[in-house]
C-alpha distance (Angstrom), angle and dihedral (degrees) to the residues before:
residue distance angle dihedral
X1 . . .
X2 3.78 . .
X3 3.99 121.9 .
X4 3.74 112.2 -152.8
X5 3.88 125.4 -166.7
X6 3.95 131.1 -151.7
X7 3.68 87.9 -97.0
X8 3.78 85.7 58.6
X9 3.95 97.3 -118.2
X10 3.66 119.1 135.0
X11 3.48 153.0 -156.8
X12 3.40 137.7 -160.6
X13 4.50 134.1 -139.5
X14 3.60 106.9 -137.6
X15 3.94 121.5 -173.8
X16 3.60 102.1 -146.7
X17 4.19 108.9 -166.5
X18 3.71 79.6 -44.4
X19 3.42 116.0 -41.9
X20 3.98 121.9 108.7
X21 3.77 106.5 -118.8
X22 4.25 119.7 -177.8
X23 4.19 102.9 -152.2
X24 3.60 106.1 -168.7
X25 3.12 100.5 -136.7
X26 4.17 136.2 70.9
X27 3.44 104.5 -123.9
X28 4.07 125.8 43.1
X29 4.23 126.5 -161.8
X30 3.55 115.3 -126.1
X31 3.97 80.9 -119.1
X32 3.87 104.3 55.2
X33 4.28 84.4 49.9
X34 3.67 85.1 48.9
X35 4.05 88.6 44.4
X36 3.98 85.9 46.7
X37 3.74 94.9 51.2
X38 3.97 100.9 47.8
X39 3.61 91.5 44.9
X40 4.03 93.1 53.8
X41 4.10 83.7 39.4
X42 3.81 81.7 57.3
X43 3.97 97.6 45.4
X44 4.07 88.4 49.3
X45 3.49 88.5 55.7
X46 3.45 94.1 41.3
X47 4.11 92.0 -144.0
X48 3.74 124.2 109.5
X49 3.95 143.0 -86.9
X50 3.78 149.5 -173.7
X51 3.87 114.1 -143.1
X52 3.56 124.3 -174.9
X53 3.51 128.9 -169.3
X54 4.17 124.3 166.9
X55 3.70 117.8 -96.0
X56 4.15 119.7 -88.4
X57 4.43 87.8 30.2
X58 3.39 86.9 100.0
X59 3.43 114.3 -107.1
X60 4.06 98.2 166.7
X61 3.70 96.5 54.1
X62 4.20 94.8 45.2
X63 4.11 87.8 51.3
X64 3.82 93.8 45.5
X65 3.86 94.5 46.9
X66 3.46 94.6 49.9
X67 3.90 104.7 43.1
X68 3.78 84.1 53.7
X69 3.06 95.5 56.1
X70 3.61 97.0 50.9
X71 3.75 95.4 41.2
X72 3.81 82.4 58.6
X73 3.44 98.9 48.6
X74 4.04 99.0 33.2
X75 3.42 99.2 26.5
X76 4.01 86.0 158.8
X77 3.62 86.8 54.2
X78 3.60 106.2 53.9
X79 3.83 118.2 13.3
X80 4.21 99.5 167.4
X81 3.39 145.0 40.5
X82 3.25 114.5 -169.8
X83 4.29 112.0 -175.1
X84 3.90 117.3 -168.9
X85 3.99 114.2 -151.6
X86 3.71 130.3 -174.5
X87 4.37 101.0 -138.6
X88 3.38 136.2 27.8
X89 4.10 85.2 -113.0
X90 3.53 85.2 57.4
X91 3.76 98.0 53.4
X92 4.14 89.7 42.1
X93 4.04 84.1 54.1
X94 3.77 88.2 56.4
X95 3.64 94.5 43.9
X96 3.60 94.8 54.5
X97 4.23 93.4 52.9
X98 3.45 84.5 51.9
X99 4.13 96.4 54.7
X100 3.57 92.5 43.7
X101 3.98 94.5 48.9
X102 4.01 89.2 41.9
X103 4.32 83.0 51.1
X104 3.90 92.5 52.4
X105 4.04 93.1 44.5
X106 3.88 84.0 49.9
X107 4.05 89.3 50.7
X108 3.75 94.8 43.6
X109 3.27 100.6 54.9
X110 3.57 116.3 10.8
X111 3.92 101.1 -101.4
X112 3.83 142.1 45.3
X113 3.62 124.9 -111.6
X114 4.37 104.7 -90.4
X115 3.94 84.0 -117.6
X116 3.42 137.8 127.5
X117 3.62 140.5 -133.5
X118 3.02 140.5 177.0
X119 4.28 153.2 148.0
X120 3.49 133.6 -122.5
X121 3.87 127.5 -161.2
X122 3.71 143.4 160.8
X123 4.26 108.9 -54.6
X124 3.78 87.0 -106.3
X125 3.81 93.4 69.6
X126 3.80 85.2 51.6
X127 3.64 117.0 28.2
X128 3.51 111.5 120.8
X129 3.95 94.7 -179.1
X130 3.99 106.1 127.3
X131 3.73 97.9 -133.4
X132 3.64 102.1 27.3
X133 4.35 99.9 48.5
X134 3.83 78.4 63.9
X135 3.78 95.0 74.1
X136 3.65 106.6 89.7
X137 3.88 105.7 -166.4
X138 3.90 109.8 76.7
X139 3.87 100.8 -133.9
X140 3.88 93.3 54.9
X141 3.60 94.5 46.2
X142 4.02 83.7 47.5
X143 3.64 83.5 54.1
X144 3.61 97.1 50.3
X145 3.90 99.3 46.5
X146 4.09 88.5 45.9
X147 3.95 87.3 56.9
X148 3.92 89.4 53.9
X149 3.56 96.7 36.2
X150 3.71 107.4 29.2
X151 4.44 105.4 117.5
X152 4.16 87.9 -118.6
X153 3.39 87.1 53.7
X154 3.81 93.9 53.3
X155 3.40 95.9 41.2
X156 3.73 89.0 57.6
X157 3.86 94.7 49.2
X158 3.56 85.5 54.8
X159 3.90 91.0 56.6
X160 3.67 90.9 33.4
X161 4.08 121.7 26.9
X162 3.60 96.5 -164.6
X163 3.63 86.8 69.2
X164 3.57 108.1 102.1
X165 3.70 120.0 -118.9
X166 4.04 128.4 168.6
X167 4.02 107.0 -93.7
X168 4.27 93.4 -158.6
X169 3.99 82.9 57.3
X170 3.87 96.4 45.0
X171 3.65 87.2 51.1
X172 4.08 95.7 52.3
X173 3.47 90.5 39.3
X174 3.67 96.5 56.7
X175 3.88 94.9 34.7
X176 3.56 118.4 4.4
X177 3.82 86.7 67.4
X178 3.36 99.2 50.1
X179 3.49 100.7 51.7
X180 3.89 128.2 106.6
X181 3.68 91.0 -121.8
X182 4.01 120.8 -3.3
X183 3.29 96.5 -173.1
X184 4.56 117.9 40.1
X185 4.13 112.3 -138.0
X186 3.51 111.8 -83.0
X187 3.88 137.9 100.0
X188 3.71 119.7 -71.0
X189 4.05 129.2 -168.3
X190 3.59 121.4 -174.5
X191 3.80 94.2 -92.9
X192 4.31 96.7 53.6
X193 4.25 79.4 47.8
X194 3.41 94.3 57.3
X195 4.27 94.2 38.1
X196 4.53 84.9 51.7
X197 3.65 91.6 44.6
X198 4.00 93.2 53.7
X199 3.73 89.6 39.2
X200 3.96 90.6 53.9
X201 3.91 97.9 27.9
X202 3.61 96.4 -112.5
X203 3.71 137.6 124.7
X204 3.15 111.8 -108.2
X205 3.94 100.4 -154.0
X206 3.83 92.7 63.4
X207 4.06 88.9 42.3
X208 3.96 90.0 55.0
X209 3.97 94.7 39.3
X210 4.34 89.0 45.3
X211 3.80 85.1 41.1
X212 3.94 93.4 60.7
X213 3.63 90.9 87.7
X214 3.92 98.1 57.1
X215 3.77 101.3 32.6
X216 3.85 119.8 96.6
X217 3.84 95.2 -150.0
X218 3.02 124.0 36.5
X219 3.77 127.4 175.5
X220 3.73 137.1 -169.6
X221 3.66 150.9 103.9
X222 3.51 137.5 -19.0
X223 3.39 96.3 -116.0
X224 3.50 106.5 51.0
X225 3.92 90.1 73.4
X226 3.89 96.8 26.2
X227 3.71 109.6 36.5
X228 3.74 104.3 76.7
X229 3.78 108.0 -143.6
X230 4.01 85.0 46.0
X231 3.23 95.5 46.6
X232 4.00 94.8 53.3
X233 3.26 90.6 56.8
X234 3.78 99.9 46.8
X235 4.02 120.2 9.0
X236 4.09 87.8 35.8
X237 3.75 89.8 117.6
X238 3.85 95.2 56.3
X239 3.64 100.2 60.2
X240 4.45 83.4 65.1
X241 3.74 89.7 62.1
C-alpha cells in the first residue's frame, strides 16, 4: 500500500513475515525487504546476526523502519536500539531517516510512536557554553568544561561564588535530573539538543549522556560502546542489560 502526501512523497506498508512495517519511502529493493525480514527473523529468535548489504541500498532506513516497528508492536521484546556510527555525518544521516520515518508514522495514523531518540557526540558538538563552544580543538574544550564542571570545582564555588562554575550544567544538575522526563518523545539530532538545552538552560551534553538510560534509540560513535575507557564512562550501564 503506498501513502502519498500533497507534496507528492510517499511511503509504503510492508508486511514483513507478519509484522506491519511503514518504509518511508515509495519504492523498496528486493534487498532492504530481504534485510528487513532476516533482521525481524533474528529479533523472534532473539539470537544474533551479521547483515550486509552494499553501500547507497539503504541500509539505515530498512534497520530504522523495522526496529520501530517492532519496538511498537513488542515493546516487551525489544526496548533499545542502540546504532554505532563512525562521523558525525554519519550519525546526522541516521538522524534524518529516523525524522522522516517518525513524520510518516505520525501521518498514517494520527500519532508518533511515544519513543525517544536521540544522538550523542563529543561535548564540542554540543556545548552551548558562550565562551567555551568557541574552542575548536576537542581536548581543550574538554579541558575547559572539566574546570567548570569538575565536583572540586563545584564544591569550591559553593564555598566561594567567585569561583567559576558552568551555569547550563548547574541548571541540569539541579533540575534536569529531577524531572519526570527531561527530554518529551520525539527524535533528537545534535542540533535540536543543543536548540532544547538553550531554551531550558541546560547543557545539552550531560542531558543526552543522562538521557541514555531512557531513550529507545540511541545513536553515536564507535567508541563510546567499544573503546573501553570511553565506554566506562558512558555506555557502562548497557553491558547490565
Amino acid at each position: 500500500i503506498c501513502l502519498r502526501d500533497r507534496d507528492c512523497i510517499s511511503a509504503t506498508r510492508l508486511d514483513i513475515d507478519g509484522l506491519p512495517v511503514l518504509f518511508p519511502y515509495d519504492y523498496v529493493y528486493p534487498e532492504q525487504y530481504a534485510y528487513m525480514l532476516e533482521l525481524k527473523r533474528t529479533l523472534d529468535a532473539q539470537g544474533h546476526c551479521v547483515l550486509e548489504m552494499p553501500s547507497g541500498t539503504g541500509k539505515t532506513v530498512s534497520l530504522v523502519s523495522l526496529i520501530v516497528a517492532y519496538m511498537t508492536v513488542h515493546p516487551n521484546k525489544l526496548e533499545k536500539l542502540i546504532y554505532c556510527s563512525r562521523t558525525v555525518q554519519e550519525i546526522n544521516k541516521v538522524m534524518e531517516e529516523l525524522k522522516r520515518l517518525m513524520e510518516w508514522l505520525e501521518r498514517a495514523n494520527g500519532h508518533a510512536p511515544p519513543l525517544t531518540g536521540l544522538a550523542l557526540s563529543a561535548r564540542k558538538n554540543l556545548c552551548v557554553h558562550p565562551e567555551v563552544s568557541r574552542e575548536e580543538e576537542g581536548k581543550k574544550l574538554d579541558g575547559q568544561c572539566y574546570k567548570l564542571t569538575a565536583s572540586f570545582v563545584r564544591e569550591r564555588h559553593q564555598a566561594d561564588p567567585s569561583t567559576p562554575v558552568c551555569l547550563f550544567y548547574e541548571e541540569f544538575d539541579s533540575l534536569g535530573r529531577k524531572a519526570a522526563s527531561p527530554l518529551p518523545p520525539g527524535v533528537y539530532d545534535l542540533d535540536d539538543l543543543k536548540s532544547y538545552g538553550k531554551q531550558k538552560g541546560w547543557c545539552p551534553y550531560f542531558l543526552a549522556r543522562y538521557m541514555l538510560q531512557q531513550a529507545n534509540i540511541v545513536v553515536y560513535n564507535y567508541s563510546y560502546l567499544l573503546d573501553p575507557k570511553v565506554a566506562e564512562l558512558v555506555s557502562k550501564e548497557f553491558s547490565k542489560k
